[in-house]
C-alpha positions in Angstrom: 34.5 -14.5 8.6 31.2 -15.8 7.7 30.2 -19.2 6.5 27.9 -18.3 4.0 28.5 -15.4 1.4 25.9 -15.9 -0.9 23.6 -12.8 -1.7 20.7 -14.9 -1.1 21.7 -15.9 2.6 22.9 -12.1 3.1 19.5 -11.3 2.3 17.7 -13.9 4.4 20.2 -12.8 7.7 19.0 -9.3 7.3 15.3 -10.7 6.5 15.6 -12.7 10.0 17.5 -9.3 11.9 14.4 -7.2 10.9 11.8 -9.8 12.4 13.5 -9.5 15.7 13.7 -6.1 15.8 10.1 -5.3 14.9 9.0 -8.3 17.6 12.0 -6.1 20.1 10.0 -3.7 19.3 6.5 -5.0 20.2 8.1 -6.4 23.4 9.5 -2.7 24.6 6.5 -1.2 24.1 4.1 -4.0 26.1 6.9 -3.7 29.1 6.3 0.4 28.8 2.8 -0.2 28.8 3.2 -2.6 31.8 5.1 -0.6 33.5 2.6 1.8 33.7 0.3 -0.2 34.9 2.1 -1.3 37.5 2.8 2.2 39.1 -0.7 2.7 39.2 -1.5 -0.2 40.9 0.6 0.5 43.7 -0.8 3.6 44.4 -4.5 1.9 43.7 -2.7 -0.4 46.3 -2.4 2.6 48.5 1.4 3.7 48.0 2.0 7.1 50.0 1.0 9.8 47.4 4.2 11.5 47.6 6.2 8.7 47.3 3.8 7.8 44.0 4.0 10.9 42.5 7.8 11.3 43.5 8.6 7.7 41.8 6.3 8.6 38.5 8.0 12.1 37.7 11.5 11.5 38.5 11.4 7.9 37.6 8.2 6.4 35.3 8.4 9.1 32.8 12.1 8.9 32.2 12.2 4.6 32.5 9.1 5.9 29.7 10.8 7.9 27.4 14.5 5.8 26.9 12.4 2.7 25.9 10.3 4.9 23.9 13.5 6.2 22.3 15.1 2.9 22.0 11.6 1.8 19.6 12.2 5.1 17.9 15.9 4.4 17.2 14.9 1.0 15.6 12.3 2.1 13.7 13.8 5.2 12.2 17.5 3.7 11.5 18.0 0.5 12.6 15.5 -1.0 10.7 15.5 1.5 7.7 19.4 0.5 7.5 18.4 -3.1 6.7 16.1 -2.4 4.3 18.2 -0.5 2.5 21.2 -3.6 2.6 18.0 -5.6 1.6 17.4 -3.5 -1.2 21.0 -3.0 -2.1 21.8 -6.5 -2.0 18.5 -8.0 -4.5 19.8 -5.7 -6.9 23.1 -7.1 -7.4 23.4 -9.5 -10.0 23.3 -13.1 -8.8 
């Protein structure tokens, strides 16, 4: 059971929740970004080209597109959830 109960530290948890999901969210998409570049440095680097384009179309684009869905997930639920308990919860009486 939590310690505190008040609306006001409700609000602040939720305030706190959504900070780290949008700065989640920041991080996600710099490692996708990274990611990325690191692929192409290895075949820059002079990776056989079949084993490049093997590991970028079976792997890259799909390590791609579940972190892209993850940021996608928290910004169209996670985070609209807490705003709406944020919103819900300011408009109680105190």
């Amino acid at each position: 059971m939590a310690k505190q109960t008040s609306y006001a530290h409700q609000i602040q948890l939720l305030i706190d929740l959504k900070s780290y999901l949008n700065n989640l969210q920041d991080r996600l998409n710099h490692v996708s970004m990274q990611y990325w570049s690191k692929s192409n440095d290895i075949s820059q680097a002079g990776m056989f080209e079949e084993t490049y384009s093997k590991f970028v179309q079976e792997y890259v684009y799909d390590t791609n597109q579940k972190i892209k869905d993850v940021v996608r997930q928290i910004n169209e639920r996670d985070i609209p959830f807490i705003e709406q308990q944020i919103a819900y919860l300011e408009s109680r009486p105190s």
